[in-house]
N, C-alpha and C positions, 0 to 999 in steps of 0.2 A: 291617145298617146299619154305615157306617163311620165314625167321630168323627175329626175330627183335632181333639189336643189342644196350644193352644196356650199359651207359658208364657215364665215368665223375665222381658224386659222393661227398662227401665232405671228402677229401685226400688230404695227403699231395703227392699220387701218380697220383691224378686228372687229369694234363698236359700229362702223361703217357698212363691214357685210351682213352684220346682222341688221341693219338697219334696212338694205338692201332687199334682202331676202323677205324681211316683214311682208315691204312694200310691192317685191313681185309677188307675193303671195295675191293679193289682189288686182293684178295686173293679166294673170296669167289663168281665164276661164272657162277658157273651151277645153280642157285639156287637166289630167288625174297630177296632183304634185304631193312627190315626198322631200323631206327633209333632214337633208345631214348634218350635224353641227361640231366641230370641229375647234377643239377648247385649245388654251397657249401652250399645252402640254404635250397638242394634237392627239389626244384621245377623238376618236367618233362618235356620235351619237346619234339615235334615229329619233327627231321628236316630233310629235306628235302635232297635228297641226292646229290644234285648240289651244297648241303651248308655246304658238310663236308670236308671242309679246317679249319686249325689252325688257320688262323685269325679270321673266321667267329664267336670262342666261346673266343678266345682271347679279340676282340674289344667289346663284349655285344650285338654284332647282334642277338644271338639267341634269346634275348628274343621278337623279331619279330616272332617269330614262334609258332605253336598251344600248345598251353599248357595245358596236359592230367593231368587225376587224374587215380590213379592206387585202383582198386576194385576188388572185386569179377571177375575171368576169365577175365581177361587182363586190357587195358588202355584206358580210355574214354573222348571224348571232348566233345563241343557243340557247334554246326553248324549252320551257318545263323540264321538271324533276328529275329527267334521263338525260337535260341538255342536248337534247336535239340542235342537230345546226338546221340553217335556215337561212335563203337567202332573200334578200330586200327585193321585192319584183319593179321594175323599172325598164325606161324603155334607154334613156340618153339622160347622163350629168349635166346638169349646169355648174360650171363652175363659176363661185360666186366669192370666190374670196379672194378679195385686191389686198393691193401688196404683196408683202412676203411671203410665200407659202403658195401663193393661187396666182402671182403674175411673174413670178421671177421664175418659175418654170417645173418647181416641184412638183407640184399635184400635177399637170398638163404629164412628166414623164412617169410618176405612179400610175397616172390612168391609161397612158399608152402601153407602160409595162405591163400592167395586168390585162389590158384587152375589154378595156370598160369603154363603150362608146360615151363620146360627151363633147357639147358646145363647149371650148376652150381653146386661147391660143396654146399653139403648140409649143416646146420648149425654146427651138430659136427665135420664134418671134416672143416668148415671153421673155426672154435676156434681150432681146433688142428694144424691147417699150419700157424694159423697169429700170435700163441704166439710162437718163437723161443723156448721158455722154453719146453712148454706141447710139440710141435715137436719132441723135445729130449725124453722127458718120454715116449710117443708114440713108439715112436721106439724101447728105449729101453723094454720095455714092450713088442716086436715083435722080441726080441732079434736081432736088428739092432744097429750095433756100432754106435755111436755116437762122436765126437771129444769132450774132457774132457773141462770143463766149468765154471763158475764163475758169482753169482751174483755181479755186483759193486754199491755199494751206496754209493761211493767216488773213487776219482782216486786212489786208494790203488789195487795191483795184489800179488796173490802168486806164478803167475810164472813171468817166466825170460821172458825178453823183447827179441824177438822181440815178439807183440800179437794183435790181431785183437780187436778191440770194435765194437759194435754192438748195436743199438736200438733193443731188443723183439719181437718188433710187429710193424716193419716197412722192407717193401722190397724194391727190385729194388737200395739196394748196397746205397740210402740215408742213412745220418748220419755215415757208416759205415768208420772205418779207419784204418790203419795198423800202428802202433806206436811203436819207438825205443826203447823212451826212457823218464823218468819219464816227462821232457816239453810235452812232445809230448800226452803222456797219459794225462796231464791236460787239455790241448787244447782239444784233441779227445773225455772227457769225457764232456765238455760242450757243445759240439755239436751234441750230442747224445741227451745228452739233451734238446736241443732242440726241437725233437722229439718222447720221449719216456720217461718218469720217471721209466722203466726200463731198465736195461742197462745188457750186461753182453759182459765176456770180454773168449776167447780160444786164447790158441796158436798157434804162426805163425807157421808153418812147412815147413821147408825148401823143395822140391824136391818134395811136394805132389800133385797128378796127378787129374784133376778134370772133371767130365763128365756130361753133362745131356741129359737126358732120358725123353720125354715125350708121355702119350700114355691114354689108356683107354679102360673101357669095353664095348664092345657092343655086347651081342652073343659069341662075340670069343676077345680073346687079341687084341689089335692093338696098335703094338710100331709105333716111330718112329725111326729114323736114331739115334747112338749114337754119340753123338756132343763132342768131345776131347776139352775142352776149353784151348786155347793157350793163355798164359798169361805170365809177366817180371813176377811180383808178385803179383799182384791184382789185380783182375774185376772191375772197379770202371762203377759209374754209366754212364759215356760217352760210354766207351766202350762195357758195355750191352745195354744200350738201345735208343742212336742215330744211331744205324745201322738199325729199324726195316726195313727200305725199300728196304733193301738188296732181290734179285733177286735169286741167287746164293748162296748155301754154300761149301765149300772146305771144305770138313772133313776130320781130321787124318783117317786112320786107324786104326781099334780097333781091339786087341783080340780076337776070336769070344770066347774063351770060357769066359774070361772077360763079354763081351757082354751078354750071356745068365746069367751069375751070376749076372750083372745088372737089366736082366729083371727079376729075380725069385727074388731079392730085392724089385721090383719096386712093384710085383703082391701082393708080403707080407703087403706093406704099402698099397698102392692101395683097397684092399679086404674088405668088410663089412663097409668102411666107405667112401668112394670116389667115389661112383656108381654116376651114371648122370654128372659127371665133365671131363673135359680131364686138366690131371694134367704136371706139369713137375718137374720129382724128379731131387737133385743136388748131386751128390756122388760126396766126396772125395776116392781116392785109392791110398793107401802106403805098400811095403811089403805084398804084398799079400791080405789085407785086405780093403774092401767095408766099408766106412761111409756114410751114411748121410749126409749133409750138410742144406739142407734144403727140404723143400716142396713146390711148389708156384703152387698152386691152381688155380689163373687164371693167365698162364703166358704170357708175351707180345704176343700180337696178337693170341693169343693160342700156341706160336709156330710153327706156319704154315711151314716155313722154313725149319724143321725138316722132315717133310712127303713129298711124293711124290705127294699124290692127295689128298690133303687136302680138298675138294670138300666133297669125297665120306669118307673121316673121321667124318667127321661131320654131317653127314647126315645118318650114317650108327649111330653114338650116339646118335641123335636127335631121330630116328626111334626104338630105344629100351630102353629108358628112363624109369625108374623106378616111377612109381605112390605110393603116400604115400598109406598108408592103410586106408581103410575106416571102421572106426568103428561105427556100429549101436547102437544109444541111443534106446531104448525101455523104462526109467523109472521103470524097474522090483522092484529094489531097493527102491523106491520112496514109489512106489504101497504097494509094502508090508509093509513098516512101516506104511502106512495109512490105509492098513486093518488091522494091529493089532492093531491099535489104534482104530480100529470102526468107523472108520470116510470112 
């Protein structure tokens, strides 16, 4: 089977897919993978796979390379002197670019529109993991607890400090910060800012336990390993996402009956709106009680790291992938106003 893996994007998570995509590059070896890259400009490009190092889209080399246009059933160039077109041969898209462009739901309806198969959430579930807000409603509407919340349109909170600030509709722990104390909230709320013209603000909790879980349908469930994340007090974005090249994971120990109550969480968000994606949910757990944290949709590297044979994950989702519906036009409706008109 052949993957093309697509990435990049125009994000503020951009540096992230590519770093992503590197790291599946070597993750992903029973199986043929090509490479789309996808500049802030969203030009496409097909690169070559001896050209997937960080300097290579760092420096502006890429734009040495073929530059496709994305149509109807996949991605096409034009070859030699007569410009021949030509299509990318592939079997199923990865979509690999978080944030904007690859989780808010663009690319998921470009590639629906044109009829391109490919592991992605779809568009409603990519509007429901990229707004932290509708995430929360989402759940709660699944009756999944949720940590209590707060729109900020100024560094004003009505709870006690200590409390997290957060951009909306930005992942990967950017803009995000943990703040004391009213300096610290004015700082933290401009630099949110910077990212997000919404903002919203939860409280810190001392001692609360946090897990994630990534998996997906294909035929039957398939989790992966549940990941204890060990943290002083915050995930910040070093710590999640300059390790992707990590080989190895050490995992606490978990609960099993914990463990399956994560996974019948996971199936409940998961269900009627997540088909064709492999997702990674983020629970909080305090006293006995499963939150929510987040959703992340495409999460680094897919989370490969989590699975055993990440290989035959993929390939077992790629192989039962859900096809939109196809609806027959006939003009019945049409017809008939034009026969009662006599026409």
């Amino acid at each position: 089977m052949t993957f093309l893996i697509l990435f990049g994007g125009s994000s503020f998570e951009h540096e992230i897919s590519i770093v992503s995509a590197i790291t599946l590059k070597d993750k992903i070896k029973k199986h043929k993978l090509k490479y789309v890259f996808v500049n802030s400009n969203r030009d496409f490009y097909l690169i070559d796979e001896k050209n997937m190092k960080s300097k290579y889209f760092a420096n502006g080399e890429y734009k040495n390379s073929t530059k496709l246009e994305i149509t109807k059933g996949g991605f096409k160039y034009k070859k030699g002197l007569l410009k021949k077109e030509e299509f990318v041969e592939f079997d199923t898209v990865i979509n690999l670019i978080h944030g904007r462009d690859g989780e808010d739901g663009k690319i998921a309806g470009i590639l629906e529109f044109f009829g391109i198969k490919a592991i992605t959430p779809g568009v409603e579930a990519s509007v429901i993991s990229y707004n932290k807000l509708l995430t929360k409603a989402y759940a709660s509407l699944k009756n999944i607890n949720v940590i209590e919340y707060e729109i900020l349109k100024e560094p004003k909170t009505k709870f006690d400090f200590p409390i997290i600030i957060k951009p909306a509709r930005l992942g990967s722990s950017i803009g995000v910060s943990v703040v004391k104390n009213q300096d610290e909230l004015n700082y933290a709320f401009d630099v949110a800012r910077e990212f997000d013209d919404l903002i919203i603000a939860e409280p810190f909790i001392e001692g609360i336990e946090e897990y994630n879980l990534a998996g997906c349908y294909a035929d039957e469930w398939i989790f992966s390993k549940v990941e204890k994340v060990e943290k002083k007090e915050f995930l910040d974005f070093e710590k999640k996402y300059m390790d992707f090249s990590r080989k190895e994971l050490e995992l606490s120990s978990v609960n099993k009956d914990l463990e399956e109550k994560l996974k019948e969480t996971f199936k409940k968000i998961y269900e009627n709106e997540f088909e064709n994606a492999l997702i990674r949910c983020d629970f909080f757990y305090k006293d006995g009680i499963i939150y929510l944290n987040e959703i992340n949709p495409i999460p680094g590297s897919l989370a490969n790291y989590l699975f055993d044979d990440f290989d035959n994950v993929i390939e077992k989702l790629a192989r039962n992938l859900k096809e939109e519906r196809k609806i027959t036009i006939d003009y019945q409706y049409i017809n008939k106003i034009q026969m009662a008109k006599g026409k």
